[in-house]
C-alpha positions in Angstrom: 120.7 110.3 95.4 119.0 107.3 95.0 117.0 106.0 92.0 113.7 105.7 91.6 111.8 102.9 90.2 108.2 102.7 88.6 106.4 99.3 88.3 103.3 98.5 86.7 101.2 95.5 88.2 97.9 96.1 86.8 97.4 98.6 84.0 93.5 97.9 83.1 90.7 99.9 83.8 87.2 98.3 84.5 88.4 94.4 84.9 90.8 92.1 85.0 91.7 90.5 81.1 94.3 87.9 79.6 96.0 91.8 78.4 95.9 92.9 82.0 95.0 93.2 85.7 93.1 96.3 87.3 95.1 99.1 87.7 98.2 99.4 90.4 101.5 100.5 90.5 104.4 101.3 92.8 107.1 103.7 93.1 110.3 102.8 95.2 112.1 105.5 96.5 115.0 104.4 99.0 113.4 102.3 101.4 110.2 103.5 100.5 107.7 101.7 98.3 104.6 104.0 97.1 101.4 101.9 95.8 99.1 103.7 93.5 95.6 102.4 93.7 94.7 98.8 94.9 93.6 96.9 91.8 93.9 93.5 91.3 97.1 94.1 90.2 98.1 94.3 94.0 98.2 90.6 94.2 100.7 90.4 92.5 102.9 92.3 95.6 103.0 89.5 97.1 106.3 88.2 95.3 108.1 91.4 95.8 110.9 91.3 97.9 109.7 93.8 100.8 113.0 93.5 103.1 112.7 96.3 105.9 110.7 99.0 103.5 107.6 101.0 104.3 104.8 101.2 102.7 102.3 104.1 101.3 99.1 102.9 99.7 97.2 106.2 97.7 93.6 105.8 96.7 92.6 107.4 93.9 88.6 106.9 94.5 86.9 104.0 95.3 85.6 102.1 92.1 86.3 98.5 92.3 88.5 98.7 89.4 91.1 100.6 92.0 90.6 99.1 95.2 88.9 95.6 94.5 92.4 94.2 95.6 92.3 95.0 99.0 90.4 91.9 99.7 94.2 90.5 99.5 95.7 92.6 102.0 96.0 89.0 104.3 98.5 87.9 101.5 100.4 90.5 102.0 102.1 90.2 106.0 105.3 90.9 105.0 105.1 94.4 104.5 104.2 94.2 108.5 102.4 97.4 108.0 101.0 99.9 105.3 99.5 103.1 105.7 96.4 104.2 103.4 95.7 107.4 102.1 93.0 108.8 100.2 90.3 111.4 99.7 88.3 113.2 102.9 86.2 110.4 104.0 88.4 107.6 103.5 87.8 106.1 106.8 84.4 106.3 106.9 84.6 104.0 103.2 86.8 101.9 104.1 85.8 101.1 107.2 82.8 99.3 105.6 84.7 98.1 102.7 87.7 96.8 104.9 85.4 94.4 107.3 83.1 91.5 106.9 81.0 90.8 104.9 83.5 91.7 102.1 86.7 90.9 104.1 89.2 90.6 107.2 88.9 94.0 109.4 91.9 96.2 110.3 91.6 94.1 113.7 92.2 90.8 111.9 94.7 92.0 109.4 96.7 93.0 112.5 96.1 89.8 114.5 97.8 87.8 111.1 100.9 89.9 111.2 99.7 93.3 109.2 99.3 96.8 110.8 97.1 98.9 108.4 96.9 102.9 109.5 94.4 105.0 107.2 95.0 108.4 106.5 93.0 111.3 104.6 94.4 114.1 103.2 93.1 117.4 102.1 93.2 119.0 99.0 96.9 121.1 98.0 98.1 120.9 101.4 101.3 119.4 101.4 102.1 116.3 103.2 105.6 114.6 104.3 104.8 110.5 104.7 108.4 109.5 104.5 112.4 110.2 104.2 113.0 112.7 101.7 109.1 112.2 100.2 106.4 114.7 100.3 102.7 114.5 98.6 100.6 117.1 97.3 96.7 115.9 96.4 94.0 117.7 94.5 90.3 116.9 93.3 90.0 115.5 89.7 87.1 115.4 87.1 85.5 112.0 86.9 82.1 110.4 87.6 82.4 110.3 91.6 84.8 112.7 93.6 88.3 111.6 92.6 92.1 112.6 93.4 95.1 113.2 91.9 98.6 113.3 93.6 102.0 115.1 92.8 104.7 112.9 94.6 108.0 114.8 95.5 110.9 112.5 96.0 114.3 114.0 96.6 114.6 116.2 93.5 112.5 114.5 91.7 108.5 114.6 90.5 106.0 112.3 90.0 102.1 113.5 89.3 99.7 110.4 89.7 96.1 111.4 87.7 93.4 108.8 86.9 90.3 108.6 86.6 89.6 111.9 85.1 88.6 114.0 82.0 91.4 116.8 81.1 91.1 119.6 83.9 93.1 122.1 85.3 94.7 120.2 88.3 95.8 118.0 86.3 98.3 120.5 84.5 99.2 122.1 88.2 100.1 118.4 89.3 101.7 117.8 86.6 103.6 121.2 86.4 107.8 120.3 85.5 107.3 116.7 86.5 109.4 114.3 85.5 106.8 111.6 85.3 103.1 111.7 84.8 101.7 108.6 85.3 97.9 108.9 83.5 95.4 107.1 82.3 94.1 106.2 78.8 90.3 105.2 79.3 89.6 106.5 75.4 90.6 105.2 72.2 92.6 107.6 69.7 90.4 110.4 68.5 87.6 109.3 71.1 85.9 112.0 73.0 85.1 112.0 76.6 81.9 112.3 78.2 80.4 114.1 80.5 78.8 112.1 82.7 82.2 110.0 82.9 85.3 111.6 82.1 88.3 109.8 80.7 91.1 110.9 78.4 92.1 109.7 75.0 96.1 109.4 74.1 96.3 112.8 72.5 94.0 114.4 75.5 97.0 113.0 78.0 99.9 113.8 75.6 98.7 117.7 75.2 98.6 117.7 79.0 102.0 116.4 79.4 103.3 118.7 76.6 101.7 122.4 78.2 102.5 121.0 81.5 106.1 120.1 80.4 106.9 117.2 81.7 109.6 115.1 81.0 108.0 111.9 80.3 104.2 110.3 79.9 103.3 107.0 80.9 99.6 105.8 79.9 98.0 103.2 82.2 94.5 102.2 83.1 93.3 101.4 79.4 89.6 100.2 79.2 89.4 96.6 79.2 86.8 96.0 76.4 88.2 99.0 74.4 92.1 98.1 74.5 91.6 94.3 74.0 95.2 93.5 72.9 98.7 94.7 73.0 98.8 96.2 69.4 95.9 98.6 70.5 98.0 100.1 73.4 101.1 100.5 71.0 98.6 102.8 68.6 97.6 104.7 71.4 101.3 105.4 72.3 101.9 106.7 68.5 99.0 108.3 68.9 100.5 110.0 71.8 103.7 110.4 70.8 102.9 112.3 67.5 101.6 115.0 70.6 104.7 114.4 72.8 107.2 112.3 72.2 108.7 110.7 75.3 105.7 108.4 75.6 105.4 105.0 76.7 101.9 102.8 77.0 102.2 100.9 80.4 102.1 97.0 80.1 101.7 94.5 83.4 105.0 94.0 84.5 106.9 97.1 83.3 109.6 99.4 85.2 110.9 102.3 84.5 113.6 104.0 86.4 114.3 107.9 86.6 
C-alpha cells in the first residue's frame, strides 16, 4: 500500500505573515495529489515536482483567506490539469471569481497549458475522484455556508474541517480517522462566537479525542492572534494535555501515515 504524505504550504488564517502564508495543504496518495483550500500558500506548488500526477483541489468556502491563491493558477501549467471541488454553487462563484477583472478565465488557463474542470458535490453522498480515493463532504458551522470533507484513501482516513465552531459533523467526519486536519482560529481557553465560529486547541483536541482519531493536526491559526512560533507550540500543549498525539502545523511541514 502506498504511503501517504501530508504537507502544509500555508497554515494561517486571515492573511499572509512573516509566521505563515494563508492556509493550503496537500495530500499525496499514489499518483494522486489532494489540495486542501487555495491560500496563498498555493504558490508555493509551484516548486513541487508534479511528474504525471492528478490533481484534486477542495474548497472549503470561499473567504479569501482559502482561495485568494487562485489568482496563481497561470503559475501552475505543469499540473496540465486540476479539477475543483467545492460546495453546491461552486460554479456559479467561481465562475465570477475565476475571470477578469480578478484573473485569467478557465478559457485562458487552458490556452497557457492548464485544464481546470469544477465540480460540486452534495452533502454525505459519497464520491470516488481517483484510484483507490473516495470523498465524503458535509456542511460545517462558520460565518457563511462552509464544508468539511472525510478523505478515504486505501485503508486509510483523512477528515479535512476548517472554518468552523465544534459541531456534530465534525465528529462523524472525523469518526476512526487516522488524521484530522483542523483548525485553530482561537487562542487557549478562548471561546468562540457566534456570529463566527472558530475552535480553540482544547475545542479541537476534545473532538479528536470522542471522535477517536489517531492523530490531530492544528492549521489555519489567526494571523494577528498566533503572531509567532512559540504561540502555536502553547496551543499544541494546550491540546495535547486533551489528546496527546498532537502536532501544531508550521509552513513547510510533512507528515506521513
Amino acid at each position: 500500500m502506498d504511503k501517504i504524505k501530508v504537507k502544509f504550504f500555508g497554515t494561517n488564517g486571515w492573511y499572509t505573515t512573516e509566521t505563515g502564508h494563508t492556509v493550503c495543504a496537500t495530500i499525496s496518495f499514489g499518483k494522486s495529489t489532494i489540495i486542501l483550500d487555495a491560500g496563498e500558500g498555493l504558490t508555493r506548488l509551484e516548486k513541487e515536482k508534479n511528474g504525471k500526477r492528478k490533481f484534486f483541489l477542495f474548497l472549503s468556502h470561499f473567504h479569501l483567506d482559502h482561495v485568494f491563491g487562485l489568482h496563481v493558477l497561470p503559475k501552475l501549467t505543469k499540473m496540465k490539469k486540476i479539477k475543483i471541488f467545492g460546495q453546491p454553487g461552486t460554479k456559479k462563484i467561481l465562475a465570477q471569481l475565476l475571470n477578469h477583472p480578478f484573473t485569467a478565465s478557465p478559457k485562458e488557463l487552458e490556452e497557457i497549458g492548464l485544464e481546470v474542470d469544477i465540480h460540486e458535490i452534495s452533502p454525505w453522498k459519497k464520491k470516488k475522484i481517483g484510484e483507490n480515493i473516495e470523498v465524503i463532504a458535509a456542511p460545517l458551522v462558520h460565518a457563511d455556508p462552509c464544508f468539511g470533507f472525510r478523505f478515504e484513501l486505501g485503508s486509510k482516513k483523512i477528515a479535512y474541517c476548517t472554518d468552523t465552531g465544534s459541531c456534530k459533523n465534525i465528529y462523524l467526519l472525523a469518526k476512526n480517522a487516522d488524521m484530522l486536519i483542523t483548525e485553530c482560529g482561537l487562542l487557549p481557553g478562548q471561546k468562540t462566537s457566534s456570529d463566527w465560529p472558530h475552535m480553540s486547541p482544547e475545542a479541537a483536541a476534545k473532538i479528536a479525542k470522542k471522535a477517536k482519531c489517531k492523530m490531530l493536526c492544528l492549521t489555519h491559526f489567526i494571523a494577528h492572534l498566533y503572531k509567532t512560533k512559540e504561540t502555536r507550540e502553547e496551543a499544541q500543549r494546550a491540546a495535547q494535555k486533551i489528546f496527546q498525539p498532537t502536532v501544531a502545523a508550521h509552513d513547510g511541514m510533512e507528515l506521513e501515515i
